[in-house]
N, C-alpha and C positions, 0 to 999 in steps of 0.2 A: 436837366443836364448839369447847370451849376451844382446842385447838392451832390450829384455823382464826382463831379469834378473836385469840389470841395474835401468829401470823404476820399479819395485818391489819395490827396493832397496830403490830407491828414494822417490818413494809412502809411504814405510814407514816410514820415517822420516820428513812426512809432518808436524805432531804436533808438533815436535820441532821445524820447520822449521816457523811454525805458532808464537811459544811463541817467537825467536826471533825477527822475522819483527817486533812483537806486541808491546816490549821491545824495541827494535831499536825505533819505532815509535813516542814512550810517549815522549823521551828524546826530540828530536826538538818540538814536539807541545807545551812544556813548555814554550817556547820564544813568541807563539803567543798571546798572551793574558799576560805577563810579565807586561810590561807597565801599560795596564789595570786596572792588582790587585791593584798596586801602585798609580792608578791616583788621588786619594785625598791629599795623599804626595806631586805627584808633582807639582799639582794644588797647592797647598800653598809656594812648593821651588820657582817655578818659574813662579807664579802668572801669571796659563796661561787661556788665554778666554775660551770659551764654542767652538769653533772651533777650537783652535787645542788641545783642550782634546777630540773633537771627532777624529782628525785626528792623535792621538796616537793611536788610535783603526787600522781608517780607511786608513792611510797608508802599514799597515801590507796587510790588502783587496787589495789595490791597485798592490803594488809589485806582492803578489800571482800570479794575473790577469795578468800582463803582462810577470809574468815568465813561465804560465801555455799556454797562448796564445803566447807568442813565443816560446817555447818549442814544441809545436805543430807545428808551421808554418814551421820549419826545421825538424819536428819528432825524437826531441832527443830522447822522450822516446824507442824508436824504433829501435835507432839506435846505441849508446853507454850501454856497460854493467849496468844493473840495480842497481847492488851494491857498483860500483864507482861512480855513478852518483849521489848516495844517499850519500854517504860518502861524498863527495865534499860538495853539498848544504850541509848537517847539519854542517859542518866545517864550513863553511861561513855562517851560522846563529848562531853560537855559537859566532863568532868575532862579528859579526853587534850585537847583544844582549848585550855582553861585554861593546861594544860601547858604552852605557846608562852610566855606571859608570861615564865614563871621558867625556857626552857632556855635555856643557854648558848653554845650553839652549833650548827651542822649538824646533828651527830651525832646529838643529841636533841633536837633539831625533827623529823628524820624518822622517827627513833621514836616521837614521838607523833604522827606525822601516821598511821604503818601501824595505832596499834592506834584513833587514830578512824576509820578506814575498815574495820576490820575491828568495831567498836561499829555502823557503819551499815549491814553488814548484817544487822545484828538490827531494824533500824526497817523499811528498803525492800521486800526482801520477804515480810515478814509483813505491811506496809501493803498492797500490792495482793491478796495472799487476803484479809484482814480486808474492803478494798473490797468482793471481789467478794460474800462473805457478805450484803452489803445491795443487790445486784441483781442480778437474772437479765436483765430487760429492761430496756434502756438502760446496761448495763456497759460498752460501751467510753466512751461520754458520761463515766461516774463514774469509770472510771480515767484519761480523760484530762483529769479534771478535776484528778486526786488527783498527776498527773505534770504537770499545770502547775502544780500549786505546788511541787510538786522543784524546778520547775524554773527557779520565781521564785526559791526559796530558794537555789538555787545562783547565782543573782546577785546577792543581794543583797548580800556583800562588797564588789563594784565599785563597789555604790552607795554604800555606809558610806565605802569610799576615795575617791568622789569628791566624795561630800558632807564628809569632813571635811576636804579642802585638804591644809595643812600640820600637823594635827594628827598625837599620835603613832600609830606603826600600831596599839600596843597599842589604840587605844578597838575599832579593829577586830574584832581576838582576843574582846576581851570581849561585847561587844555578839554575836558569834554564838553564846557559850558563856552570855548568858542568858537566850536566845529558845532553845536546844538544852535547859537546864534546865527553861523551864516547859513543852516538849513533853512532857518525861515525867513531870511532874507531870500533865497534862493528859490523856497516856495512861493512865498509871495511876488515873485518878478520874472520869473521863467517858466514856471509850472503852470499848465493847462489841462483842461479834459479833454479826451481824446476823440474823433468821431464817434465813436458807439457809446455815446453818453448814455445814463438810464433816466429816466423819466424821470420828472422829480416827484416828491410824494407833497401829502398833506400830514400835517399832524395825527396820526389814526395811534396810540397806545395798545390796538388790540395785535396790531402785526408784530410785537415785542413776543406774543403767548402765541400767535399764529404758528409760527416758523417752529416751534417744541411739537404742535401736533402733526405734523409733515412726518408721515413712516421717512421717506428718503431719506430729507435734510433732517432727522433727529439719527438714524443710522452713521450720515456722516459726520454729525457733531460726536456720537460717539466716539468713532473713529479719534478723533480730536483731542476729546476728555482721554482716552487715556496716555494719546499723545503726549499729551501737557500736564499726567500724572508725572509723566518722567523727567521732561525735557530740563523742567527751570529748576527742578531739586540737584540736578546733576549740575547743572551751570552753579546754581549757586554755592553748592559744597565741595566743588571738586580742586577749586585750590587748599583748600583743610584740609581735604582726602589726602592731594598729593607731597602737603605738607609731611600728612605724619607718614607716608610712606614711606618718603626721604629719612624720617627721622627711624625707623625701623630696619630700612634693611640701608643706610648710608649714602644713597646715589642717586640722582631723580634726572631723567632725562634732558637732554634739552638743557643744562643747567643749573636751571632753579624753579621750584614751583608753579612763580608765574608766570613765565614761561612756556613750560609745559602747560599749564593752564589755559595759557593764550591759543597755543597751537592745536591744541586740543577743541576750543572752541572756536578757532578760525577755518578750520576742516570742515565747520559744519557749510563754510559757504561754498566750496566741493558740493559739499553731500547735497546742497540745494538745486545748483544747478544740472547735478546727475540727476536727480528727482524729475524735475519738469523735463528734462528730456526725457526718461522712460515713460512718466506719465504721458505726455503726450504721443508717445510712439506705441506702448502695451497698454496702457490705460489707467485711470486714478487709484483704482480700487488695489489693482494688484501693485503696482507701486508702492504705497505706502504700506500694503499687507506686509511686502516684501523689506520694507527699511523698518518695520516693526518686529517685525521677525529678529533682525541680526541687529539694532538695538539692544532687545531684550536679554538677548542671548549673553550680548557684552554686561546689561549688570550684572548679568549673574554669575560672568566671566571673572569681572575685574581683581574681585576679593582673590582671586587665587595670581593676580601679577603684585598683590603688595605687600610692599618689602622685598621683590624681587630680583632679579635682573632689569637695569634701565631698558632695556633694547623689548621687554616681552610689555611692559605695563605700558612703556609708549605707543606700543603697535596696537593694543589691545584700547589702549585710550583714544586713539587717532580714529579707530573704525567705530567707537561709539560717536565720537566727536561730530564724525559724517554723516552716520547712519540715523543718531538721535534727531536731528532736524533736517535732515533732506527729505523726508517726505511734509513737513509743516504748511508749505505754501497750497500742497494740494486737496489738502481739506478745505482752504479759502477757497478755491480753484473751482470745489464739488458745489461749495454751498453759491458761488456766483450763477453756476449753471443748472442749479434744483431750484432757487429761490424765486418768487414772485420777481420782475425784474423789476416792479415798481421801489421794491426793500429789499435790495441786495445791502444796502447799508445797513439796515438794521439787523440785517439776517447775519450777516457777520458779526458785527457789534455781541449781539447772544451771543456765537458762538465764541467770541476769545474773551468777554464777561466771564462764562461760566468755567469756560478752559482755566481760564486765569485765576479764576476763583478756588479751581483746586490743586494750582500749584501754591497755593497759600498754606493750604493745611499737609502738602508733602514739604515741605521746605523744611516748615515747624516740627514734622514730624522727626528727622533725619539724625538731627543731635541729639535727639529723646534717642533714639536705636541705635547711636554708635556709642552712648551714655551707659546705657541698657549691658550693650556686646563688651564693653569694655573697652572700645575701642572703633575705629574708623576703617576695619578691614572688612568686615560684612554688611556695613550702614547701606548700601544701596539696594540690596536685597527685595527691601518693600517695595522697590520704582517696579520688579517686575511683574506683576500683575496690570499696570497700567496698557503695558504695547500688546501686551497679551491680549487684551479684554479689546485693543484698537484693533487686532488683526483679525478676530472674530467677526467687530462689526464692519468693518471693510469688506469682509468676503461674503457677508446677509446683503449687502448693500447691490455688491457686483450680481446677486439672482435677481434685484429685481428689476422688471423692464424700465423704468424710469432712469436705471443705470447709464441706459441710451444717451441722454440726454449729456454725459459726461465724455469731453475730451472729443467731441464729436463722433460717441458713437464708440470708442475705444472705453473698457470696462477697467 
């Protein structure tokens, strides 16, 4: 009767327990894209090539990957308490972000850009097990609530750059590194697991290679892979994109770039919380089928709004903005409720590792093809095979019976 009472007890305070992960969340995703907002600044301080202003992006991707995939390989998430482990990374993403003020150059900008991407995945996915611990019904709604504020947080840069004008980039830097600092005050002191904790594991490195041979959860990692073909190549080049739009047909919505940039990518935390509500109303499968679908459609849209009229590339950018990550949360959503529940942590872990792993090489690829084109009005083009090839294994996912198991039961 206690434990009944307990988990009651617990269950209610899931919403709060929701707004802070949510909170806790925003504050480190600010560091990941930091660099980024700035990169016209620092392209002119430190007169840097076209390859390592992509690998100011694309370091951040790399660290992720290897903190995600060895965090896995040992089952940290699994293994150490959720809300120290989060506190720790955002600590140490808060100092490598700092880092920026006092490096000197390239060199060591992008070294601390790899080891705060490999800091953030100590925060990302232990935040979505931690989520799911505080709901069983209504989970995709609470993780697409908890990846709309990723998701806010990975724009806010744009906004700090476009609201400070001419100011230096540093207020930038700083201003992420101390919203990343009180997150892990904030983890460490408020953040709990929720009654439906998962078991904890032992060290087993074979549940790392388990969770690839699972038809399901390797269908829904698909699903994911070509998600995150699209997702981070678009974030990361779409202020350059709407740069040179500006520069081509003279008017760029919204103002200015970053701006536009910003709102473009703060739309996607709309597009998330539309996502777990239809997820959980029609089900995970068709969900994301369906925000893959009108994604896609928008890269292949876009090239035809630039240089345009303001009013068609904004609209046409807004509904990528929402559509590109509103369905994100519900791949974690599929792999919490296919996965061994012993290695829900590791099973996630694989999956944003490898996700991650290959918005590395679209990131990289993007200014090779607008190099290529001549230009930045067709560069997105290649993202479209990604939602494509996610929408496919989405709907292989939805035939088969273990589909059940997802959104209770909702396909």
């Amino acid at each position: 009767m206690a434990a009944e009472q307990g988990a009651e007890a617990g269950a209610s305070g899931r919403w709060l327990a929701l707004a802070l992960i949510s909170v806790g969340v925003l504050g480190p995703l600010t560091t990941w894209f930091s660099a980024t907002a700035i990169l016209p600044e620092l392209t002119r301080d430190w007169d840097l090539s076209p390859a390592a202003a992509a690998w100011l992006t694309n370091a951040v991707q790399a660290g992720f990957v290897a903190g995600a995939l060895g965090a896995s390989l040992v089952n940290l998430p699994d293994i150490l308490r959720l809300n120290r482990l989060m506190a720790g990374a955002a600590l140490l993403a808060a100092v490598a972000n700092a880092g920026l003020l006092l490096a000197p150059g390239p060199g060591w900008a992008i070294a601390l850009r790899l080891v705060t991407g490999l800091a953030l995945a100590g925060v990302y996915p232990p935040a979505l097990k931690l989520m799911a611990t505080w709901f069983r019904r209504g989970r995709g709604l609470a993780l697409g609530v908890m990846i709309g504020a990723l998701t806010l947080g990975s724009a806010l840069p744009h906004l700090f750059r476009a609201l400070a004008g001419g100011a230096d980039w540093r207020s930038v830097v700083l201003g992420s590194s101390l919203s990343t600092l009180a997150a892990a005050a904030l983890f460490a002191l408020a953040v709990r697991e929720g009654p439906h904790a998962f078991a904890r594991a032992t060290f087993d490195p074979r549940q790392s290679l388990a969770v690839l041979r699972n038809r399901p959860l390797m269908l829904a990692n698909l699903g994911y892979f070509g998600h995150m073909w699209e997702l981070y190549a678009m974030w990361a080049w779409f202020l350059v994109f709407a740069a040179a739009s500006g520069q081509a047909g003279g008017a760029v919505p919204f103002g200015s770039p970053s701006m536009l940039t910003f709102l473009t990518l703060a739309a996607g935390a709309g597009g998330c919380v539309l996502g777990g509500v239809l997820s959980d109303r029609i089900g995970r499968c068709l969900t994301t089928a369906g925000m893959m679908a009108v994604s896609g459609l928008c890269a292949l849209l876009i090239g035809f709004a630039f240089g345009g009229p303001p009013a068609l590339l904004g609209a046409v950018a807004l509904i990528w903005g929402a559509s590109i990550v509103g369905d994100s949360a519900q791949f974690s959503a599929a792999v919490t409720e296919l996965a061994d529940p012993r290695f829900v942590g590791t099973a996630v872990s694989v999956q944003l590792g490898i996700g991650f792993g290959l918005t590395v090489a679209a990131i990289w690829l993007l200014p090779l093809v607008a190099e290529a084109l001549g230009g930045w009005r067709w560069a997105f083009l290649p993202l479209v095979p990604g939602p494509l090839i996610g929408l496919v294994a989405m709907l292989a996912l939805r035939r088969l019976p273990e589909a059940r198991l997802l959104a209770g039961g909702r396909r």
